[in-house]
KOLDOFI-553039 format. One line per 2 residues: their letters; for each residue x, y, z of N, C-alpha, C. Coordinates in nm, 2 decimals. Example, Ala and Ser with C-alpha at 12.3 -4.5 7.8 and 13.67 -1.06 7.14 Angstrom:
as	1.32 -0.57 0.78 1.23 -0.45 0.78 1.32 -0.33 0.78  1.28 -0.22 0.71 1.37 -0.11 0.71 1.29 0.00 0.79 $
This chain:
xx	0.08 2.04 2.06 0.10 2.02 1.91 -0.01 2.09 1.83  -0.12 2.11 1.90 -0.20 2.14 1.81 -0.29 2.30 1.84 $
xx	-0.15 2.38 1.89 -0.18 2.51 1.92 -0.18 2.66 1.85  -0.23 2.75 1.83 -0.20 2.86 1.72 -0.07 2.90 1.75 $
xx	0.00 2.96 1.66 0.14 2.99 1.65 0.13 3.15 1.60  0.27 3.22 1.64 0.28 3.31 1.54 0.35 3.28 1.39 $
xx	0.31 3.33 1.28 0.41 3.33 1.18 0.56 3.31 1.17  0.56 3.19 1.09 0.75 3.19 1.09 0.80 3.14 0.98 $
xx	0.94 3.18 0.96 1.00 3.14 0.83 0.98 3.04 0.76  1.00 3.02 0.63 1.00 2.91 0.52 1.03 2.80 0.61 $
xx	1.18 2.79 0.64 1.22 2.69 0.73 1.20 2.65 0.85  1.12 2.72 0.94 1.03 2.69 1.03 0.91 2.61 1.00 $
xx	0.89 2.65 0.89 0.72 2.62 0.88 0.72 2.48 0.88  0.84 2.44 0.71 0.88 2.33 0.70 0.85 2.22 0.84 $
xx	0.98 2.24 0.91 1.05 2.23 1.03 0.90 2.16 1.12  0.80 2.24 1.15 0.71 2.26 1.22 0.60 2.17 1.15 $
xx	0.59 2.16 1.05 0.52 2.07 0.99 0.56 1.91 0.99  0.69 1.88 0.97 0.73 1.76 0.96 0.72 1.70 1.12 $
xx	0.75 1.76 1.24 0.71 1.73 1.36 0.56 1.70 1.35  0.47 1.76 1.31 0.31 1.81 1.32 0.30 1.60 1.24 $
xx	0.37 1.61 1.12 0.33 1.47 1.02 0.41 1.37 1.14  0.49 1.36 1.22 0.58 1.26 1.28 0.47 1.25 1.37 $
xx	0.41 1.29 1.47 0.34 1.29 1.56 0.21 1.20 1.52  0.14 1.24 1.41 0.03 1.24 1.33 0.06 1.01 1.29 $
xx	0.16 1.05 1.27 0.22 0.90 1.17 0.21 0.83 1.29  0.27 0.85 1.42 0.30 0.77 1.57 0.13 0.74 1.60 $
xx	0.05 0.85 1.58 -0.09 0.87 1.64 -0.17 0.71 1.51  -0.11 0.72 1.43 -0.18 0.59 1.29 -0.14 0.51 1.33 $
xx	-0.03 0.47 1.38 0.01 0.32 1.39 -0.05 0.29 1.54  -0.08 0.33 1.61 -0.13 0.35 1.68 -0.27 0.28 1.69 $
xx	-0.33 0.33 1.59 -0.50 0.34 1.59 -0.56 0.20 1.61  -0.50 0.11 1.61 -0.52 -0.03 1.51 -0.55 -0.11 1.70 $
xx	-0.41 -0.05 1.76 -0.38 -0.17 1.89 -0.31 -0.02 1.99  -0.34 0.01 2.07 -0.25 0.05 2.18 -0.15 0.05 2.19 $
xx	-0.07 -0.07 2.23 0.07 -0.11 2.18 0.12 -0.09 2.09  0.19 -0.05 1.99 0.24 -0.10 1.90 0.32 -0.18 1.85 $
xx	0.40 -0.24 1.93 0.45 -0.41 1.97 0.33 -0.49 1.90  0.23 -0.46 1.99 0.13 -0.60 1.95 0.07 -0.56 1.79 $
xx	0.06 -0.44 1.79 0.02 -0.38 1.62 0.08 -0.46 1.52  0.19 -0.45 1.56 0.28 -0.49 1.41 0.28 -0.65 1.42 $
xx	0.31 -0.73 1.56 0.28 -0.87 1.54 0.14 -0.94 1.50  0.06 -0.83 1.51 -0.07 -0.87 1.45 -0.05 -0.89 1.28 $
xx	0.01 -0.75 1.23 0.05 -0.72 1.08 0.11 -0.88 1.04  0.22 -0.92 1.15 0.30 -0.99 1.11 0.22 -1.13 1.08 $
xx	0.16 -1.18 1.20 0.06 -1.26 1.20 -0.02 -1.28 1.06  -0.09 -1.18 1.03 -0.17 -1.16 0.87 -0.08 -1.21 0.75 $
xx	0.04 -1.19 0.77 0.14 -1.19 0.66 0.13 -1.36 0.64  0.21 -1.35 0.76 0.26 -1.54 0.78 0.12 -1.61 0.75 $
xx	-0.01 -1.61 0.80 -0.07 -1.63 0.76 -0.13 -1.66 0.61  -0.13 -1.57 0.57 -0.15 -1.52 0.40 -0.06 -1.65 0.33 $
xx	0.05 -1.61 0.40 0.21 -1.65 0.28 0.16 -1.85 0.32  0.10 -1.88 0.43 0.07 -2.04 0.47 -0.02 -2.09 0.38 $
xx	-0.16 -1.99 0.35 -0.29 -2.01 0.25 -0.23 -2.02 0.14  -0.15 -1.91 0.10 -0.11 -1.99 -0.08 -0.04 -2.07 -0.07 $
xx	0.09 -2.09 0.00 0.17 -2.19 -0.03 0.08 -2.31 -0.01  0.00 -2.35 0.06 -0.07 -2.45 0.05 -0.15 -2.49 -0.08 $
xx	-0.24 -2.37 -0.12 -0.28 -2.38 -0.22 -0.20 -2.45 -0.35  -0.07 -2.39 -0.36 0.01 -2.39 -0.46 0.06 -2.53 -0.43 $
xx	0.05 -2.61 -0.32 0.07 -2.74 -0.30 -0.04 -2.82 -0.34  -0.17 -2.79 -0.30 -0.24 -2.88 -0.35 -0.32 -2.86 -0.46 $
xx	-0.29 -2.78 -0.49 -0.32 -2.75 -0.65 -0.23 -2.80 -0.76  -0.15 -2.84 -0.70 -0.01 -2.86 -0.78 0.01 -2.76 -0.90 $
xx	0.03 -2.64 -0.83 0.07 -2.54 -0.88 0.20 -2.51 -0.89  0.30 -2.59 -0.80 0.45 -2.53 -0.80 0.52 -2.56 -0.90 $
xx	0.46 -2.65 -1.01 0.57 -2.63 -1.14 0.56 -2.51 -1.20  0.42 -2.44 -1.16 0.43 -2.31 -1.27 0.50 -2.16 -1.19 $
xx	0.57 -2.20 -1.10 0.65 -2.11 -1.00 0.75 -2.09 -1.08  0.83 -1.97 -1.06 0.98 -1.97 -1.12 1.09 -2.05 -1.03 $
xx	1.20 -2.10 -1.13 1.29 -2.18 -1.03 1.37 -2.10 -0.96  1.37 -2.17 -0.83 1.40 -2.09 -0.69 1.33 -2.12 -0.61 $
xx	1.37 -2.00 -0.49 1.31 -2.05 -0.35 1.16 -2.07 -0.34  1.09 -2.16 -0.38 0.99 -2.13 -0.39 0.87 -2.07 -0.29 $
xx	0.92 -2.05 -0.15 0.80 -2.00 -0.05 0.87 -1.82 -0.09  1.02 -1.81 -0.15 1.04 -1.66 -0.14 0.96 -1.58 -0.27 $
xx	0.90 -1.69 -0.37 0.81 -1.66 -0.51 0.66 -1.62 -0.42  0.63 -1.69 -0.31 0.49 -1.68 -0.26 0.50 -1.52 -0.19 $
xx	0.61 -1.54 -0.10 0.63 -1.41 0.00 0.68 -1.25 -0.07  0.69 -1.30 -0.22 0.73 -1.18 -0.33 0.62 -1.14 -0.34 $
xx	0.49 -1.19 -0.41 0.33 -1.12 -0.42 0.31 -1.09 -0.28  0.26 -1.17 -0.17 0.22 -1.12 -0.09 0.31 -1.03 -0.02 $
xx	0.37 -1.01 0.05 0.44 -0.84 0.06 0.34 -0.72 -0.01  0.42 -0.72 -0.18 0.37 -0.66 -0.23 0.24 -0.61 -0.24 $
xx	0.14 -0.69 -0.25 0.02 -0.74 -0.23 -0.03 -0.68 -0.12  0.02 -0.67 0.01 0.00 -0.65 0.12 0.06 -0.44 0.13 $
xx	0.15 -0.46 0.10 0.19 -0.31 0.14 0.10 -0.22 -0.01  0.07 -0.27 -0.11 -0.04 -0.19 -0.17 -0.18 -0.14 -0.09 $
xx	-0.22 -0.30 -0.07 -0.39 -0.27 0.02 -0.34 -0.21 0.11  -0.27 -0.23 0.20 -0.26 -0.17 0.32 -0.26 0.02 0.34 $
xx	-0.15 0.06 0.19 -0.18 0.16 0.19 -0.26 0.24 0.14  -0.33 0.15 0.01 -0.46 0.23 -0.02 -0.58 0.27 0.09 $
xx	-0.60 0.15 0.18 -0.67 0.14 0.28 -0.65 0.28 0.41  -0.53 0.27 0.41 -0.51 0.38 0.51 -0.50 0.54 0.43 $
xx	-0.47 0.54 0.29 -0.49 0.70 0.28 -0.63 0.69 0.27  -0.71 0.59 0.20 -0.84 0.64 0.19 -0.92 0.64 0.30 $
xx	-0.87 0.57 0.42 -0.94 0.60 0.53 -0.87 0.71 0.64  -0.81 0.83 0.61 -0.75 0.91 0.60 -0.87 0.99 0.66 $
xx	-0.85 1.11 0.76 -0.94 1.21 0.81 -0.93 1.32 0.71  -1.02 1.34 0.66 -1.04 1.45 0.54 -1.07 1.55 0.63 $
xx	-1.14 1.66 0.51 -1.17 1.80 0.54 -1.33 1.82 0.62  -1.39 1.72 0.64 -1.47 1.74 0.73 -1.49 1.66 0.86 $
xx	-1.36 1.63 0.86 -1.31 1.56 1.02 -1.29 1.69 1.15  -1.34 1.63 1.28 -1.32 1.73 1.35 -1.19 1.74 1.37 $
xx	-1.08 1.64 1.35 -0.93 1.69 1.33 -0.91 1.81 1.26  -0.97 1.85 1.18 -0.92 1.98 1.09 -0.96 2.05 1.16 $
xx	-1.02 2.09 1.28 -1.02 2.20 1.34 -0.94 2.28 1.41  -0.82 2.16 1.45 -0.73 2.23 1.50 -0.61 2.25 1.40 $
xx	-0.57 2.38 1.44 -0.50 2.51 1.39 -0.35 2.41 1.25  -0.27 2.35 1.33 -0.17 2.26 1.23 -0.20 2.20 1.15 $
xx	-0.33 2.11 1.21 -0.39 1.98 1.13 -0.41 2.02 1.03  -0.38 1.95 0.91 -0.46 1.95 0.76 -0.48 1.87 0.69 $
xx	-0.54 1.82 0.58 -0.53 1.71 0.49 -0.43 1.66 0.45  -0.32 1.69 0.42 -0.20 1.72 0.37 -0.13 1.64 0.50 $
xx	-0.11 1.68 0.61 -0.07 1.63 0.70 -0.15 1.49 0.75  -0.23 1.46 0.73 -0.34 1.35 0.77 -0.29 1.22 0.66 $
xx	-0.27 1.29 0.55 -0.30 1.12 0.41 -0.14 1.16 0.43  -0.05 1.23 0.41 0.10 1.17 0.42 0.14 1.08 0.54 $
xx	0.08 1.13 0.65 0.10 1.06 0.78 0.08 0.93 0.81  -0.05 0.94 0.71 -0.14 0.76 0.69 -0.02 0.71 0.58 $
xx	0.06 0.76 0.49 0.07 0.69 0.42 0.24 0.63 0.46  0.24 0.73 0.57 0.39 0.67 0.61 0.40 0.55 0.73 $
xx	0.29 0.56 0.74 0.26 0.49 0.90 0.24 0.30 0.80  0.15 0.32 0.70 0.16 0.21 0.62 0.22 0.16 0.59 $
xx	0.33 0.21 0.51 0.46 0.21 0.47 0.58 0.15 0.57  0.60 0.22 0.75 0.69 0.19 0.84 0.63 0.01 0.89 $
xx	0.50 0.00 0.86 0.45 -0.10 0.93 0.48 -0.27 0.85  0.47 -0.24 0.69 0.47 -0.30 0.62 0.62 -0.33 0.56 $
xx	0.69 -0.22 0.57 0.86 -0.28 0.55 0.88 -0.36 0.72  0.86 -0.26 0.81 0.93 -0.37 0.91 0.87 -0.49 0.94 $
xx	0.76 -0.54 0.93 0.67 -0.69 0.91 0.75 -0.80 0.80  0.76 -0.71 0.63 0.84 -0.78 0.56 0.97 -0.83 0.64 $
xx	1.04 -0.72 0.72 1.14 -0.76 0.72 1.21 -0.86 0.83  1.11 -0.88 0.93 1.09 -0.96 1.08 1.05 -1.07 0.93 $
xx	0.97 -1.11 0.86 0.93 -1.23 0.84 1.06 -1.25 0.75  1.10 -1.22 0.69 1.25 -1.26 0.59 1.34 -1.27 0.71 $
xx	1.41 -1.23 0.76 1.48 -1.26 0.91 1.46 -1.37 0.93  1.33 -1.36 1.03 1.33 -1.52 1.04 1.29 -1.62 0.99 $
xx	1.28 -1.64 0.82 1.31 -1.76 0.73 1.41 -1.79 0.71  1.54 -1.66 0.71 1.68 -1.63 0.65 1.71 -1.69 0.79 $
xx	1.67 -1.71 0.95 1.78 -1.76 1.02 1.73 -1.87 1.06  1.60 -1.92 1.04 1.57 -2.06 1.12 1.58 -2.13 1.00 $
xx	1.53 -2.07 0.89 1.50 -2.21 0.77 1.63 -2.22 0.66  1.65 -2.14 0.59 1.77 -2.16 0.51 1.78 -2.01 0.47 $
xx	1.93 -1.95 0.40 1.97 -1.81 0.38 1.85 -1.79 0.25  1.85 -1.70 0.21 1.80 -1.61 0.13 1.87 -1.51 0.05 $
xx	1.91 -1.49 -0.07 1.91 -1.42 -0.14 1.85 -1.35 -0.28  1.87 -1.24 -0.29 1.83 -1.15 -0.42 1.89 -1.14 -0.49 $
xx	1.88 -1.13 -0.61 1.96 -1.06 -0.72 2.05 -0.92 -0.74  1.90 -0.88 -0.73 1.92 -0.73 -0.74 1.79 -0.69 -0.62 $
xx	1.85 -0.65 -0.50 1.80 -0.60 -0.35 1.73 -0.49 -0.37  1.78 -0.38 -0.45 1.74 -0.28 -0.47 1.65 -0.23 -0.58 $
xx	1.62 -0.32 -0.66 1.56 -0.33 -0.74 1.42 -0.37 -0.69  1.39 -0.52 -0.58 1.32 -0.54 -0.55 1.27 -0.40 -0.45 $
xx	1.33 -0.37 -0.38 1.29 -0.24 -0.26 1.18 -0.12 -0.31  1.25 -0.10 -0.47 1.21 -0.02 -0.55 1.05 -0.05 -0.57 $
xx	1.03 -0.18 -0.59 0.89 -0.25 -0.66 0.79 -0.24 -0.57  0.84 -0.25 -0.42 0.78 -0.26 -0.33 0.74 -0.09 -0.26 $
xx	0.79 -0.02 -0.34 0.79 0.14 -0.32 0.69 0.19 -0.38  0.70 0.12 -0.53 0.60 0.16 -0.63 0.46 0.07 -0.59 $
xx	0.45 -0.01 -0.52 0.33 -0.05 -0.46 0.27 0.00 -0.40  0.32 0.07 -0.29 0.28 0.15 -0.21 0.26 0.24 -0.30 $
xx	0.32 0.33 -0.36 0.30 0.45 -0.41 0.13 0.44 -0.48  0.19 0.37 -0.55 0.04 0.31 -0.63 -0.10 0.31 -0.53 $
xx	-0.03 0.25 -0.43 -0.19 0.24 -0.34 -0.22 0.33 -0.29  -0.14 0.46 -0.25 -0.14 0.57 -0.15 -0.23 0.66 -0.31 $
xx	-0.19 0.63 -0.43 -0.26 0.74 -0.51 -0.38 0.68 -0.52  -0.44 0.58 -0.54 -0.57 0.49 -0.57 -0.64 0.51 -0.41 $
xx	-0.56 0.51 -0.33 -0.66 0.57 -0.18 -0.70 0.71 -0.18  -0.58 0.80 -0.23 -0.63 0.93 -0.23 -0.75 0.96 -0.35 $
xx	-0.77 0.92 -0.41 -0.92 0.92 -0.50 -1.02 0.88 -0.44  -1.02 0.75 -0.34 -1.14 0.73 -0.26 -1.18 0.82 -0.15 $
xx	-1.05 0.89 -0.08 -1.03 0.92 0.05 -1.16 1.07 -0.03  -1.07 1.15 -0.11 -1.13 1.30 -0.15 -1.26 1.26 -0.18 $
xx	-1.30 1.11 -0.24 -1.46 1.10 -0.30 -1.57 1.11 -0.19  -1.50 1.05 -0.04 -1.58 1.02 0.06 -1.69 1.09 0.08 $
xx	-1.64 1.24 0.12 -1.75 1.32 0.16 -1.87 1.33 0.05  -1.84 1.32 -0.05 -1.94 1.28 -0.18 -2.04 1.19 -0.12 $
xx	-2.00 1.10 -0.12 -2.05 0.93 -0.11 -2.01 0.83 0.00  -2.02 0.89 0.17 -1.98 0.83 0.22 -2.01 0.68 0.28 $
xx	-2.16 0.68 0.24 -2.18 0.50 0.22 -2.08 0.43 0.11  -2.11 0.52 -0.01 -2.05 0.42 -0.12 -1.89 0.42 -0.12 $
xx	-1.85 0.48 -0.11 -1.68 0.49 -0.08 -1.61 0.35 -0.03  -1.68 0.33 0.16 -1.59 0.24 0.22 -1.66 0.09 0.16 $
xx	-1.75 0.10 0.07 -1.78 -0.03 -0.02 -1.69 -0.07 -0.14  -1.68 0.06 -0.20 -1.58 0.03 -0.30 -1.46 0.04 -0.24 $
xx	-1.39 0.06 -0.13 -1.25 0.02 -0.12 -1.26 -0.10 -0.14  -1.38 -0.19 -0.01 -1.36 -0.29 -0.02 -1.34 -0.43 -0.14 $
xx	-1.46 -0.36 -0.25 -1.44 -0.45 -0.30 -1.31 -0.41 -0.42  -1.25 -0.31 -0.41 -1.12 -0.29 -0.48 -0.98 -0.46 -0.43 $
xx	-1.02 -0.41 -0.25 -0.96 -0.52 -0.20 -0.93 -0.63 -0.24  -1.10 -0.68 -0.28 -1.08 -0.80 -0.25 -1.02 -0.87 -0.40 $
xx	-1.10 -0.78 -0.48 -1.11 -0.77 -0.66 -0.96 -0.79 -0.69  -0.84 -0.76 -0.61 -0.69 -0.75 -0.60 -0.64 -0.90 -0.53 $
xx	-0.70 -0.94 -0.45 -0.65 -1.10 -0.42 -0.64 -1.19 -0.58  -0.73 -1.14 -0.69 -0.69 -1.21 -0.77 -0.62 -1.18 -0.90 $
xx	-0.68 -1.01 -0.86 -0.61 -0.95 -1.03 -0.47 -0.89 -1.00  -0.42 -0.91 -0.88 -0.28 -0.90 -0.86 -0.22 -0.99 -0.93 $
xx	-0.25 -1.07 -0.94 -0.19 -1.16 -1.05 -0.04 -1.24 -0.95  -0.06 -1.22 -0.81 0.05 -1.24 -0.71 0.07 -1.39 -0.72 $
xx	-0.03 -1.52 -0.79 -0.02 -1.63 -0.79 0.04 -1.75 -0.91  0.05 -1.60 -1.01 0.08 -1.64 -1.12 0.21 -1.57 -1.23 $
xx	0.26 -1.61 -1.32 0.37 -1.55 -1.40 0.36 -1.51 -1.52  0.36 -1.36 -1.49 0.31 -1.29 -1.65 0.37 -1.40 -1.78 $
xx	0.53 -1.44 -1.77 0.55 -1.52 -1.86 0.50 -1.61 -1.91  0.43 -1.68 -1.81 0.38 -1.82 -1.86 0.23 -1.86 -1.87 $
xx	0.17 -1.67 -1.90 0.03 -1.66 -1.90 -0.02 -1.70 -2.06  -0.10 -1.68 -2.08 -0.16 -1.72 -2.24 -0.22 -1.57 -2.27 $
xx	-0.18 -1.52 -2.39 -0.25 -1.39 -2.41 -0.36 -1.38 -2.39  -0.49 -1.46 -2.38 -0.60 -1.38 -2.34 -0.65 -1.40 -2.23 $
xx	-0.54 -1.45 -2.08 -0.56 -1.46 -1.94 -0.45 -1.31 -1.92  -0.38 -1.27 -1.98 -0.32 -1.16 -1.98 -0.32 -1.05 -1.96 $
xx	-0.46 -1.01 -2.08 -0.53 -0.88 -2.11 -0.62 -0.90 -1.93  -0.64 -0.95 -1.89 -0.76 -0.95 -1.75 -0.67 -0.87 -1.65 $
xx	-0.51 -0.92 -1.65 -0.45 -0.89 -1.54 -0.34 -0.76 -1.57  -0.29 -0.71 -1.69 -0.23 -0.63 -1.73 -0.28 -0.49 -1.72 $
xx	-0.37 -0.47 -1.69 -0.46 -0.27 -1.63 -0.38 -0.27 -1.52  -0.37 -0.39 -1.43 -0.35 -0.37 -1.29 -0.17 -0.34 -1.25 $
xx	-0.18 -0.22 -1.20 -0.05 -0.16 -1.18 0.02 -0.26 -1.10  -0.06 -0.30 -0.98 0.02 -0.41 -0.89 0.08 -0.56 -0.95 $
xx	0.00 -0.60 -1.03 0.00 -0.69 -1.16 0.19 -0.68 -1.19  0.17 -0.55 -1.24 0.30 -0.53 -1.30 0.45 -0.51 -1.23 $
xx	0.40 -0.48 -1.05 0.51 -0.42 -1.00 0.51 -0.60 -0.92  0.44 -0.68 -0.88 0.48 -0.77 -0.86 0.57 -0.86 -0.95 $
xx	0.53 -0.85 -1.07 0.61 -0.94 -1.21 0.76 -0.89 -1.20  0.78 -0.74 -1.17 0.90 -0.71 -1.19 0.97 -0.75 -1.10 $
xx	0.89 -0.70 -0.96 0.97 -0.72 -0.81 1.03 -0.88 -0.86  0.96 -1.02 -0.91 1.03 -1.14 -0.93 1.13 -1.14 -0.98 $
xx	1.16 -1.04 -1.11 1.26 -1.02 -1.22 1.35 -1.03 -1.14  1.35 -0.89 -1.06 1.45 -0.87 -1.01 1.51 -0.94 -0.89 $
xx	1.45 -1.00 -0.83 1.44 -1.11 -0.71 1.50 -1.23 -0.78  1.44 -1.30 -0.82 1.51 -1.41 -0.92 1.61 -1.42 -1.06 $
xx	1.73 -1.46 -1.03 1.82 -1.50 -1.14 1.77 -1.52 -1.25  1.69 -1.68 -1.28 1.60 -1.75 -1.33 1.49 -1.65 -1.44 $
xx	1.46 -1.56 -1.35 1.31 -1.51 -1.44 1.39 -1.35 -1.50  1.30 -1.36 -1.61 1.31 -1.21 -1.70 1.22 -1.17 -1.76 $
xx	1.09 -1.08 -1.66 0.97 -1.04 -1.75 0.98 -1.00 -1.86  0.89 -1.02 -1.92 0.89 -0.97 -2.05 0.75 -0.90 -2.10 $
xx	0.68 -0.94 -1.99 0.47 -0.91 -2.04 0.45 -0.81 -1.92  0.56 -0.75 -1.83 0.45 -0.65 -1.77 0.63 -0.54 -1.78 $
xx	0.59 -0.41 -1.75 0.69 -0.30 -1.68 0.69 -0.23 -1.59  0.77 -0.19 -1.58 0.82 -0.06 -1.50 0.74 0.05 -1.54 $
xx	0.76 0.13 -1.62 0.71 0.23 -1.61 0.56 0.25 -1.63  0.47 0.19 -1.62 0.31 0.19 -1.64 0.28 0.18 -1.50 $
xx	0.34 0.11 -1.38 0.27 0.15 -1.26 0.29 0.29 -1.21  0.43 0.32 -1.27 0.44 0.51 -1.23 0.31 0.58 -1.31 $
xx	0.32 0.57 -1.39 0.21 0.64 -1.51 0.11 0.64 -1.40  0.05 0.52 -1.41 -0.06 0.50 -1.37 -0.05 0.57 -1.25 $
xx	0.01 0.57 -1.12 0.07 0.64 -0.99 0.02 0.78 -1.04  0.12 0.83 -1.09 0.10 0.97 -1.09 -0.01 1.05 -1.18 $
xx	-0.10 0.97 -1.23 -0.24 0.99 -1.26 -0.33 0.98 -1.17  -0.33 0.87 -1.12 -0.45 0.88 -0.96 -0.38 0.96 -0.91 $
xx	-0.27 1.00 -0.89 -0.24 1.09 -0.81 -0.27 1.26 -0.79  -0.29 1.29 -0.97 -0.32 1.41 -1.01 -0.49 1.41 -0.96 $
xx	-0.50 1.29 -1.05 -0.70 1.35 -1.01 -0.71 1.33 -0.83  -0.62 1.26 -0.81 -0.66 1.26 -0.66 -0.64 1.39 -0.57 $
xx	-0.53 1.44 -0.59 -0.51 1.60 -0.57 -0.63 1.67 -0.61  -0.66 1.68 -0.72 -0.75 1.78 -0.77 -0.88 1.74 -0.75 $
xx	-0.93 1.66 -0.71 -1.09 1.63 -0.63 -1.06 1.67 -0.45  -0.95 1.61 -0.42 -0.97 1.65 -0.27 -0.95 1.84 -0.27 $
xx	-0.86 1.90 -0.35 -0.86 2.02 -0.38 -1.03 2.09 -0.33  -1.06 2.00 -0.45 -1.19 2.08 -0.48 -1.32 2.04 -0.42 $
xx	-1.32 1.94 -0.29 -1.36 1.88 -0.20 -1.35 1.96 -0.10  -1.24 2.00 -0.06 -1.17 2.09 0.05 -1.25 2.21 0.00 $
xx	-1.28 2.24 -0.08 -1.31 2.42 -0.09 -1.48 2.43 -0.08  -1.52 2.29 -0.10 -1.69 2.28 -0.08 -1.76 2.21 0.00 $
xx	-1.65 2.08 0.05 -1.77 2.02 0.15 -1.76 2.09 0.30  -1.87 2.04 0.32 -1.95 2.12 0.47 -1.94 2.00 0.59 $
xx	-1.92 2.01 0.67 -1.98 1.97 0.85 -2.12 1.90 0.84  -2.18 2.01 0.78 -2.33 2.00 0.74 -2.40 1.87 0.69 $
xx	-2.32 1.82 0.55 -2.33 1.70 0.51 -2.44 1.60 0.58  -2.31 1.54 0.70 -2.33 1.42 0.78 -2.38 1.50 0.88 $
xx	-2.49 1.63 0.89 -2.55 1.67 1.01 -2.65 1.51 1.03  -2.75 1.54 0.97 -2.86 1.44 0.94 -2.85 1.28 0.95 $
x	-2.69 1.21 0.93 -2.63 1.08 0.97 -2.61 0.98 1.05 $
């Protein structure tokens, strides 16, 4: 895989690269557990998990009047997904082998191939987890349906997307700051357990609990993913189009720092580390 080649056509190269990123994406999901059987039941584990802590909360808080009506564990399992396939992906582009990884040494490898690879590997791991835990709520506990399916799929796309551009900002900053970096992912993390806003309904916020949670792209692609999941609900206080915006802004400066990261940082750096 990772041998010099001669020169070859556009459509080779293509060709030769998407094998180069397939391999790359098998080698991430990977990283976590050996298996990958047990990788993903771990994923799955965190999920189910997750989805048990709120719904409890939301029980003993006596929070489930302010749920939308409906299924109410599929209102809990709508943020967290979401919630989940964002971090997940931010986490893995920004922990992504940059340009001063000894992976870039060999001849294929590139950055380019490294954060798309991370970002599909987060992506394969986090739909098929969603969809093992929906399965089996849909066959042991009672059916499940959506409104609009694809609508929801969409929201859950633009989370990811969202987090793969917010990782690629940390990933290119690393070599900068590489104490300070895997601090502020973290606490980007954690700072998102609450300003996801996955616990609550843009509708039935009070405008000045609103403005706290409205910057936040995930904020907004959760509220919609509901819209469109539930009959019942019809956002009105967050959109669609602001988590793209927002997307393809981190995305721009995240290009153009790793760009310009790539053309100056050194090996050298972390000689002394």
């Amino acid at each position: 895989m990772f041998q010099q080649r001669a020169p070859k056509t556009g459509a080779a190269s293509v060709l030769s690269t998407l094998d180069v990123i397939f391999h790359v994406t098998v080698r991430k999901m990977r990283a976590n557990h050996g298996n990958p059987i047990i990788g993903l039941l771990i994923n799955i584990l965190q999920i189910a998990m997750m989805v048990a802590i709120f719904y409890l909360m939301f029980a003993i808080l006596g929070m489930r009047s302010s749920a939308v009506r409906g299924n109410f564990l599929l209102y809990v399992m709508s943020g967290i997904f979401m919630f989940m396939t964002h971090i997940k992906a931010m986490g893995a582009v920004g922990g992504a082998e940059g340009s001063t990884s000894p992976m870039m040494q060999h001849a294929p490898m590139n950055t380019v191939v490294s954060i798309v690879a991370s970002a599909l590997a987060a992506l394969y791991t986090q739909i098929l987890s969603a969809g093992v835990v929906l399965y089996v709520y849909h066959a042991a506990v009672e059916p499940l349906t959506f409104q609009h399916p694809i609508g929801v799929l969409g929201m859950l796309l633009v989370s990811w997307a969202s987090g793969c551009a917010i990782g690629l900002i940390f990933m290119a900053a690393k070599p900068w700051a590489p104490n300070l970096m895997p601090i502020l992912r973290q606490v980007y993390m954690r700072a998102n357990m609450i300003a996801s806003g996955k616990m609550f309904l843009a509708n039935t916020m009070p405008t000045s609990l609103l403005k706290m949670f409205d910057w936040n792209p995930l904020f907004h692609t959760i509220d919609q993913g509901r819209g469109f999941m539930f009959l019942n609900y019809n956002p009105h206080y967050s959109s669609i189009s602001y988590p793209i915006k927002v997307t393809l802004c981190c995305l721009m400066i995240g290009v153009l720092l790793e760009y310009f990261t790539r053309k100056h940082a050194s090996l050298s750096w972390a000689a002394g580390k």
